[in-house]
N, C-alpha and C positions, 0 to 999 in steps of 0.2 A: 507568610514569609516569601520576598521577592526566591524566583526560582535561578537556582544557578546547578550548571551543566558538571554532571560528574566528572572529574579527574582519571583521563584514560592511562592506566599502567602498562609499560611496554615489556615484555619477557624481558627476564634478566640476561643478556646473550651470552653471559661471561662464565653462568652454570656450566659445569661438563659435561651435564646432557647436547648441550646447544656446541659445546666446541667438538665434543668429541664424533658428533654426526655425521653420517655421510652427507655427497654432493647428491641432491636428487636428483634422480634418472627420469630419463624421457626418450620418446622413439617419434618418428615421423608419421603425420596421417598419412597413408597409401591411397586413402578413395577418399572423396569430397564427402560428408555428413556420419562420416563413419571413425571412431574414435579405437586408438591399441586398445590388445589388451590388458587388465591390468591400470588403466585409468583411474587418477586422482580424481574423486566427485567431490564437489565444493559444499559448504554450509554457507551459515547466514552470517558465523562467525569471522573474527580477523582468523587468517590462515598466513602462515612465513615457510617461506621454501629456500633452503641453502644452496646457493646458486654463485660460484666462483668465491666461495671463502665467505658470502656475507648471507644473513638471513633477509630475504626479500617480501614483501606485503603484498599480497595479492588486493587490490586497493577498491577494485568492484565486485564482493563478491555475492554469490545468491546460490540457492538450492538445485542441487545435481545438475553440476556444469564439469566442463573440463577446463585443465590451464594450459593455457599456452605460454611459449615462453618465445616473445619478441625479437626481433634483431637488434633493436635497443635495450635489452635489456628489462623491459618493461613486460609485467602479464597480465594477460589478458583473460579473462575467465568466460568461456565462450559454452552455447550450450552446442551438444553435440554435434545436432544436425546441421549448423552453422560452421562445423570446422571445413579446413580446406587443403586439398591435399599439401605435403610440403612442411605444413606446421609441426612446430615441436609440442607433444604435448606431455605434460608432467606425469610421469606412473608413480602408485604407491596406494596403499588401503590403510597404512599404521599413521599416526597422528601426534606422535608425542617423539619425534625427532629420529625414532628406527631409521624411517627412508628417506631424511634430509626434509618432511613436513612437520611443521605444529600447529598444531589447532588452537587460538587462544581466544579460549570461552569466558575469561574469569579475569578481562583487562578490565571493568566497570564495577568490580566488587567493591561493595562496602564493607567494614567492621558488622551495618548491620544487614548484610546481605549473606554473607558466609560465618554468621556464626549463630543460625535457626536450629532451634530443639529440635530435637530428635521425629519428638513426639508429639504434638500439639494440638487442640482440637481447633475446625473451622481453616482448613487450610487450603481446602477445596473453593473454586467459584460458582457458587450455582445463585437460584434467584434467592435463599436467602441469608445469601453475603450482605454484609454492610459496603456499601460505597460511596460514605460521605467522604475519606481520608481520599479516593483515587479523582473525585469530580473535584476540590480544591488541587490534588496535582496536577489534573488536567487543565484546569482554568489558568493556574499558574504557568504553565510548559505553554499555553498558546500565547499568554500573552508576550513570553519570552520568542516564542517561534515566527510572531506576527512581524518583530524589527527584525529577529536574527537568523530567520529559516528560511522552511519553505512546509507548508502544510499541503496535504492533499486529504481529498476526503475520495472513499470509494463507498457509492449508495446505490442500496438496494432502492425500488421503486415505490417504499411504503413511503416512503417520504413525500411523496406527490398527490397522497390522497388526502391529506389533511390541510385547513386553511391554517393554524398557526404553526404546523413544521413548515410548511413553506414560507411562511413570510419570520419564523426564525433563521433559517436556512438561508434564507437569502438577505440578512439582516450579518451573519457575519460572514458571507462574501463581500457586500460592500460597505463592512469595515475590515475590511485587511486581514482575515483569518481562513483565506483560501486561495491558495497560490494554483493549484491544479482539483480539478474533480474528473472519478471516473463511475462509468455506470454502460448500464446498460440500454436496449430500445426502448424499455418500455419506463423506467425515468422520467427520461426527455419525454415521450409521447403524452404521459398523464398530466406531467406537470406543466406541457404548453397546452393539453385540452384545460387545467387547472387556470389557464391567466385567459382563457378564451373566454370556456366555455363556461367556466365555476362547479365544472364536474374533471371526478376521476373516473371511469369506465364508467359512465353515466350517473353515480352518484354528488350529489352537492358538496363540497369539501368541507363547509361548514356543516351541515344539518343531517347527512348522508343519506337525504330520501334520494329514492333513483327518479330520474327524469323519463318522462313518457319518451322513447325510444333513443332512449341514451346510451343504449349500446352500440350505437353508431355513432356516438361522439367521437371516443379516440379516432375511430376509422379516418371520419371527416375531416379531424384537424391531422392525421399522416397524411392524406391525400392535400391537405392545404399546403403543408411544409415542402410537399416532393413539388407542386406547383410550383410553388415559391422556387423552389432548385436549391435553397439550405435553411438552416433552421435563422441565421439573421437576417437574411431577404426575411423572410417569412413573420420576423419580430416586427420589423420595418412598416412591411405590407397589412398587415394589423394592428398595429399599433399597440403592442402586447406592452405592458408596464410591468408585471407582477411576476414573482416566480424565481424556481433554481436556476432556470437554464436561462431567463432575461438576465440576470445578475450577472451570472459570468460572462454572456454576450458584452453586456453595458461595462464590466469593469476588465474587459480584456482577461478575463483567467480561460486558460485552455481547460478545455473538456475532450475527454477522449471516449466514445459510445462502442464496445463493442457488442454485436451480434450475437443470438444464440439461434437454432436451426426452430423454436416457434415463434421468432419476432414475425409481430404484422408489420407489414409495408416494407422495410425500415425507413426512420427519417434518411433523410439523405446522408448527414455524415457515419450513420452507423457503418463499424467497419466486419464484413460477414465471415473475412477471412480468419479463421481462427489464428494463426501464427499473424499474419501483419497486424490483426489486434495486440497481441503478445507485445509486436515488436514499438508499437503506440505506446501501451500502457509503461514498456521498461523507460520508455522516455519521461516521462511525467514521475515514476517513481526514481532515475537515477539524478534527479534534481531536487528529492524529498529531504526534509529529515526529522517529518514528522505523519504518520500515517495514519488515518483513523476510518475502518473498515466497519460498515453500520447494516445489517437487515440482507444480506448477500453474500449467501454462501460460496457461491462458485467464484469470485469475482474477489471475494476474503479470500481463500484458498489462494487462487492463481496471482495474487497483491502479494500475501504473506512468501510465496515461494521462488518468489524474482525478487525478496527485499535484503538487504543485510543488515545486523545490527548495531552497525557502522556508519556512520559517514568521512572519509578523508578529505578534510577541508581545504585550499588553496593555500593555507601556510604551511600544509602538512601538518595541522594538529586534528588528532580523531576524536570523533565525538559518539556520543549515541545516536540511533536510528530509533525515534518512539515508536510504535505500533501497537494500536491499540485496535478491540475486534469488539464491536456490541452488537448482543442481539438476544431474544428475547428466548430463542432457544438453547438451551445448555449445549444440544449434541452439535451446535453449528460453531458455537467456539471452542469446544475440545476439540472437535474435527481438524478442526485449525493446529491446537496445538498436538495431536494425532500423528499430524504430515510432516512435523518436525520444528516448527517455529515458534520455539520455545523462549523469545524473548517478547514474544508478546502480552499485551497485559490488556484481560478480560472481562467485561462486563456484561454479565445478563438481565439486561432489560428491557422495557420496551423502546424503540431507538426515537418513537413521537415525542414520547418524555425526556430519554435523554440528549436529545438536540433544545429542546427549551429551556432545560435546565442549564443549560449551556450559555444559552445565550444571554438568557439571564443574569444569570453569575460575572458574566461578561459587562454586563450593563448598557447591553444592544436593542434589550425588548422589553418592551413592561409586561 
């Protein structure tokens, strides 16, 4: 069944709860990075804040931020350390209209979303769920996301040690099913030793024997790349064909590489600063509105906690925000929904199988 986007319900504003609310309050930041107290923290949900007689949408929102309330009228949902003195920021902890906020969790509900037994077995995700019904919605939601979105993928580096994840992975980037990818150094690094050298930390992609002092591959091809002075000099300078990060080189998709404190080398665009990484990645994700978090924990985590389960589109009509989290360990997608990002939807598997099964389904790979 072609895939169509659920119908987003707006509060009824006309309730008494909604009329009879106060205006919400707010007080001035005092010092640069430093938020009142008593501060309104944002979720992933739509959040409306009564603000001169009307109920107002906080239109960008993401996990434990503050709201600011604009000179036009517009808010801004900023996280703390970012505020600046002057700003108005919203106070309040109650969510169902007490302080002039509501929280609206339940605008994308279905008939058969809110009306689940009580009791039910198999309601849990672990490895063995069935997930033939969520890889047809998946297949379905990209091909719709491919004309009407914007997909991002965020990968862990197992994907670079295999010769058919990589050549499905970069099978549907250059057909249109990757608007942005994010990751980390070591990604990039295995999957450009991968188009060099036909190893990942010195093992063959296909056959996985290790090569007689292949543990100096990676090293050799970061020292190539920093040569090089960036990773597409460096595609150039070798005449790299193969791969994740060729792919998005060759079809223009940004890629954003942040750092962690044991990356080697880093490639040259790796970004080391923890927050200016932050502030990269909200880029690539505030252009999203399709996410799909694969074999990386920290990177799913810090993806799911700067995303909303929103998008407000250019006509003003809202839609969903997918997010979806695979990995092969159960405690890294509960982890996920742990932290609070409970519109995500989970699969435990291995992410080598479910990127080919993907693309397959797709009709990109044989």
């Amino acid at each position: 069944m072609p895939f169509k986007l659920p119908e987003y319900h707006h509060p009824d504003f006309s309730l008494p709860q909604f009329v009879s609310a106060p205006e919400v309050k707010w007080e001035l930041v005092e010092k640069d990075g430093v938020a009142p107290e008593y501060f309104h923290s944002t979720s992933m949900y739509p959040e409306y804040f009564k603000i001169g007689g009307r109920w107002v949408l906080a239109e960008e929102s993401r996990m434990d931020s503050s709201v600011v309330i604009c000179e036009d009228g517009h808010l801004e949902v900023v996280e703390n350390r970012n505020l600046k003195q002057g700003q108005k920021v919203i106070l309040g902890r109650s969510e169902q209209c007490q302080e002039g906020i509501y929280v609206h969790n339940t605008g994308f509900e279905t008939e058969e979303t809110s009306e689940k037994e009580k009791f039910v077995f198999r309601q849990g995700r672990s490895r063995e769920t069935s997930y033939a019904r969520d890889y047809d919605n998946l297949l379905e939601l990209l091909k719709y996301e491919k004309e009407h979105g914007n997909i991002l993928w965020v990968m862990g580096p197992a994907f670079s040690f295999d010769h058919n994840v990589r050549k499905a992975m970069q099978a549907l980037v250059e057909n249109g099913y990757a608007h942005g990818l994010m990751a980390g150094n070591a990604l990039a690094t295995h999957d450009l030793e991968g188009a060099l050298l036909h190893t990942a930390l010195g093992q063959d992609i296909y056959t996985q024997v290790s090569m007689p002092n292949g543990h100096y591959n990676h090293l050799d091809v970061i020292n190539r790349v920093r040569r090089s002075g960036s990773i597409p000099q460096f595609i150039e300078d070798y005449k790299i064909d193969n791969g994740i990060i060729y792919s998005c080189v060759k079809k223009q998709v940004p890629f954003v590489l942040t750092g962690s404190i044991r990356d080697d080398g880093p490639m040259p665009e790796v970004i080391g600063d923890a927050y200016a990484g932050q502030r990269a990645m909200r880029q690539l994700v505030k252009k999203s509105t399709c996410v799909i978090c694969l074999a990386t924990m920290l990177h799913t985590i810090a993806t799911g906690n700067m995303t909303p389960s929103f998008r407000v589109l250019e006509d003003g009509t809202i839609r969903p925000l997918y997010l979806y989290t695979v990995d092969a360990d159960e405690f890294v997608v509960n982890k996920l929904l742990d932290r609070g990002s409970l519109s995500a939807t989970t699969m435990v598997t291995n992410v080598q199988d479910f990127i080919t099964i993907v693309a397959r389904g797709l009709g990109i790979m044989d």
